[in-house]
C-alpha positions as CSV (number, residue, x, y, z in Angstrom):
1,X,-20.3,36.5,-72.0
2,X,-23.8,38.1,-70.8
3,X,-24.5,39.2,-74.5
4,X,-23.4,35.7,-75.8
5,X,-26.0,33.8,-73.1
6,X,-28.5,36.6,-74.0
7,X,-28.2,35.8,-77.5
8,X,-28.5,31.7,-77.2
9,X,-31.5,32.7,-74.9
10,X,-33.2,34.7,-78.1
11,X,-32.4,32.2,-80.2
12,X,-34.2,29.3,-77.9
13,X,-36.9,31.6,-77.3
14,X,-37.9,31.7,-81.0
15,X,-37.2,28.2,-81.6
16,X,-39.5,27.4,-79.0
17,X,-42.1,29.2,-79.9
18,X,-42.3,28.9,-83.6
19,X,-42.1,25.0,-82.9
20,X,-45.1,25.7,-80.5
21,X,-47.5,27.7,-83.1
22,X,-46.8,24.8,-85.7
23,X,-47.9,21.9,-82.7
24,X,-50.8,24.2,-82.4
25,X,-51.4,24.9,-86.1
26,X,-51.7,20.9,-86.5
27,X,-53.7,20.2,-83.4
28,X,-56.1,22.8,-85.1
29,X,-56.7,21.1,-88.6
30,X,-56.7,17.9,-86.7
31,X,-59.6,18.8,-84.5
32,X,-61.5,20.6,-87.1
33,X,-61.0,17.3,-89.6
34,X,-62.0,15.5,-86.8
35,X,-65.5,17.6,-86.2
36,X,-65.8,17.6,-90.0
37,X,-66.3,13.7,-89.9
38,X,-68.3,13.5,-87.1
39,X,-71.0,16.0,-88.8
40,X,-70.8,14.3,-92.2
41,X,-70.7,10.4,-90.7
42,X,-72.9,8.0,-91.8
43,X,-75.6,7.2,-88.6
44,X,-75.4,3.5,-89.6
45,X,-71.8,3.2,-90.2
46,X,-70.4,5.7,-87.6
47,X,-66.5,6.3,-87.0
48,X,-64.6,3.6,-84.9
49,X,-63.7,4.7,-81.3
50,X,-60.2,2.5,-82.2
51,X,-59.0,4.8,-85.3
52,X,-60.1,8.0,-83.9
53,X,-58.1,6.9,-80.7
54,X,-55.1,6.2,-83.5
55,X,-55.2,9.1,-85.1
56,X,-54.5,11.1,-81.6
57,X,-52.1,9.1,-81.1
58,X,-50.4,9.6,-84.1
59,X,-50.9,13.8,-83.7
60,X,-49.4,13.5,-80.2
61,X,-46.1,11.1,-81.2
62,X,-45.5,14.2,-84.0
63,X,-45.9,17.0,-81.7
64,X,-43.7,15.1,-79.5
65,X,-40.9,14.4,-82.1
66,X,-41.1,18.3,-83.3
67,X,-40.9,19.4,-79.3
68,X,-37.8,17.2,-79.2
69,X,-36.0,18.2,-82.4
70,X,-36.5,22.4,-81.4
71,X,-34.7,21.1,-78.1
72,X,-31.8,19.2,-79.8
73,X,-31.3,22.2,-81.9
74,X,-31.7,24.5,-79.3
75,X,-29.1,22.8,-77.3
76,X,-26.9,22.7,-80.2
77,X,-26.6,26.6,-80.9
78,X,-25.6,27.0,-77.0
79,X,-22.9,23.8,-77.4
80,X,-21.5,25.9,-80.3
81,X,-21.7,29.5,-78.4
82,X,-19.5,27.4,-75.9
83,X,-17.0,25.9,-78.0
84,X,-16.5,29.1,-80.3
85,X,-14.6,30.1,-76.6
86,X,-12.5,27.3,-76.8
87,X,-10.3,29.0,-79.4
88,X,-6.9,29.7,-78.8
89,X,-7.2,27.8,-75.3
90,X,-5.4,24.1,-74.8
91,X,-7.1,21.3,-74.7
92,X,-6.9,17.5,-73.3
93,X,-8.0,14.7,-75.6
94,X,-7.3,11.3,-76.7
95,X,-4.1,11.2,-78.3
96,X,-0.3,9.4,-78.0
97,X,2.1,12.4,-78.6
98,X,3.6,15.3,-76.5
99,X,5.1,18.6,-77.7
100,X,8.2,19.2,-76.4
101,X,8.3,23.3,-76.8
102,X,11.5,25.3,-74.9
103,X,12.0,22.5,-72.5
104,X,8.7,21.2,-71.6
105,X,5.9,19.2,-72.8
106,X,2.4,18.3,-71.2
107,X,0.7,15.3,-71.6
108,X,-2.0,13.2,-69.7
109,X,-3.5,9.5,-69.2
110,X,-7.1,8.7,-68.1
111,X,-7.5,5.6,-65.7
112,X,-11.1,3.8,-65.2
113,X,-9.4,2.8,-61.1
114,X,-6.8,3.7,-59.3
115,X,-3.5,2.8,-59.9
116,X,-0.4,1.7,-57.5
117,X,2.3,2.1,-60.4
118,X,2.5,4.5,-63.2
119,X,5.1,4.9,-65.6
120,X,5.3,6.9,-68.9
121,X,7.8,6.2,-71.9
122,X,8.6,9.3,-73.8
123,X,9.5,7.8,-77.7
124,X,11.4,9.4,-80.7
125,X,9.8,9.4,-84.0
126,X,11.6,6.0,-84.6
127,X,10.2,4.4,-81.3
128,X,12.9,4.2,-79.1
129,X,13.2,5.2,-75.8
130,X,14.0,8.7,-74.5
131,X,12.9,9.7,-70.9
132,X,11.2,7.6,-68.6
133,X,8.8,9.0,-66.0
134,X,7.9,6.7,-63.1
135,X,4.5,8.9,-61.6
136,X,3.8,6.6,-58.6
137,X,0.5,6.0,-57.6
138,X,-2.8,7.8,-59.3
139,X,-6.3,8.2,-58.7
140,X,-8.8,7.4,-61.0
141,X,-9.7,9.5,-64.0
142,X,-7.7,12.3,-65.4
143,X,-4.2,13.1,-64.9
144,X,-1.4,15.4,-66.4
145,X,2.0,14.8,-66.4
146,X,5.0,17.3,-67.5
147,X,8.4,16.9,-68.9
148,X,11.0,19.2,-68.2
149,X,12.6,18.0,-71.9
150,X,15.5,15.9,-70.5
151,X,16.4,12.0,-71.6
152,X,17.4,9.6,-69.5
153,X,20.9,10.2,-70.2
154,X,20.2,13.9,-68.6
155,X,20.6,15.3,-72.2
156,X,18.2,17.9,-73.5
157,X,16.0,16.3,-76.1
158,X,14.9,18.7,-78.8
159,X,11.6,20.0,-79.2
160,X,9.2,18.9,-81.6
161,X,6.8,15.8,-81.4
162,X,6.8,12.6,-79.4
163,X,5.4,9.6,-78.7
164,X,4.5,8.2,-75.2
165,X,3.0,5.1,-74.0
166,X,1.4,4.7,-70.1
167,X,2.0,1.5,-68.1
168,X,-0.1,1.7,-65.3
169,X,-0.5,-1.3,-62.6
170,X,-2.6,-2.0,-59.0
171,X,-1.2,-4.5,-56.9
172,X,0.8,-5.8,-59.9
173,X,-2.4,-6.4,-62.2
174,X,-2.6,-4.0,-65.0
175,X,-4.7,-1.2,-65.3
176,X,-5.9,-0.1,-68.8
177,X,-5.3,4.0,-69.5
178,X,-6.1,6.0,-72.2
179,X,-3.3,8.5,-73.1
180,X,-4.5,11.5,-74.0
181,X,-2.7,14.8,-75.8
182,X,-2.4,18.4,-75.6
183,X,-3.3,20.6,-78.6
184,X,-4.4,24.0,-79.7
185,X,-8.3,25.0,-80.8
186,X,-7.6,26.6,-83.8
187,X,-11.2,27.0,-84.9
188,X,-14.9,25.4,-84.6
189,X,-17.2,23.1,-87.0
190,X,-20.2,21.9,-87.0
191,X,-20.0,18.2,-87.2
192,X,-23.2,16.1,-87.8
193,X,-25.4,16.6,-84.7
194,X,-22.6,18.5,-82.9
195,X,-20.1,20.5,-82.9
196,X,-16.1,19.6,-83.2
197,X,-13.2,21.1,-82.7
198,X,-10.2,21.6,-85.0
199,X,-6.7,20.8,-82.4
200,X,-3.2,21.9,-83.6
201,X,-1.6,17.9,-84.0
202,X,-5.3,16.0,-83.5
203,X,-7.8,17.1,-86.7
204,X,-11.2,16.8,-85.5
205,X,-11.8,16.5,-81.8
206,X,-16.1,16.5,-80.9
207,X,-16.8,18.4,-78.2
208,X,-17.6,15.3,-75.8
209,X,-14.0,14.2,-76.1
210,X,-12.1,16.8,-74.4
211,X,-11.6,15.6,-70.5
212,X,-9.7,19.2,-69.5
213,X,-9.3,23.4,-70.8
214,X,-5.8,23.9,-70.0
């Protein structure tokens, strides 16, 4: 782990400095331009306060933007460094399926307030009904549930994948949840800005999406 961190520092070290000799390599030229005209300007017509004010302005807004962009990159080699860890390791994202593996399956709801009620319907591939869990009351934001694999009829269900829905009330007005799933990092990517994750039963997962490391 020290060598990883060691290594993003390196990295954000260089970054940061080659961005900083380019800023400086621009200011440069600019100034020396800027001398260049003030030498060679015609006495009569001399150079407007207004566009050599602009043209400042303009140097500053690109050093700015290039600053920026060596900082979104840098943070984006250290989001990577982090999420190459996540392989192998269980993770909780949005998703409406449990594995039921040996007898028991993990799943998980998010709600925006606390909720009085909470019940989870466990569904075959064909929708219908197999185990229903009634969770009581929940706190806001994230919660796992478990299933020890038995239906309602106290039969063992077989393993493989199911469905689930969450019904979640507060003083008998509903409460919104977001189910969310339990899958497998099986390896990294680098998605647009970012990078994603590919879960075991989810595809693509960015890295902003997972609410727990299992």
């Amino acid at each position: 782990m020290a060598t990883a961190i060691a290594s993003i520092n390196g990295m954000n070290q260089g970054i940061t400095a080659k961005t900083s000799n380019t800023i400086q390599e621009q200011q440069d030229r600019f100034l020396k331009l800027l001398v260049t005209q003030m030498k060679n300007q015609d006495p009569l017509n001399p150079l407007d306060n207004a566009q050599v004010t602009t043209q400042m302005a303009q140097l500053s807004t690109v050093s700015g933007i290039e600053k920026l962009n060596a900082t979104l990159e840098a943070f984006t080699r250290a989001q990577a460094f982090q999420a190459v860890g996540l392989i192998g390791h269980h993770v909780l994202a949005p998703g409406e399926f449990v594995n039921l593996n040996g007898g028991a399956g993990v799943g998980g709801f998010e709600l925006p307030s606390a909720a009085d009620s909470v019940k989870v319907s466990i569904l075959d591939a064909s929708g219908n009904l197999v185990r229903s869990l009634s969770l009581g009351d929940q706190n806001e934001g994230v919660s796992v549930f478990q299933w020890d694999g038995k239906t309602d009829a106290g039969e063992v269900a077989p393993d493989g994948a199911y469905g689930f829905t969450v019904a979640a009330s507060s003083n008998g007005n509903t409460v919104l949840s977001e189910p969310l799933a339990v899958g497998a990092v099986q390896s990294v990517l680098m998605d647009g800005i970012g990078p994603a994750l590919s879960v075991q039963g989810m595809g693509l997962v960015d890295l902003s999406q997972v609410k727990q490391i299992l």
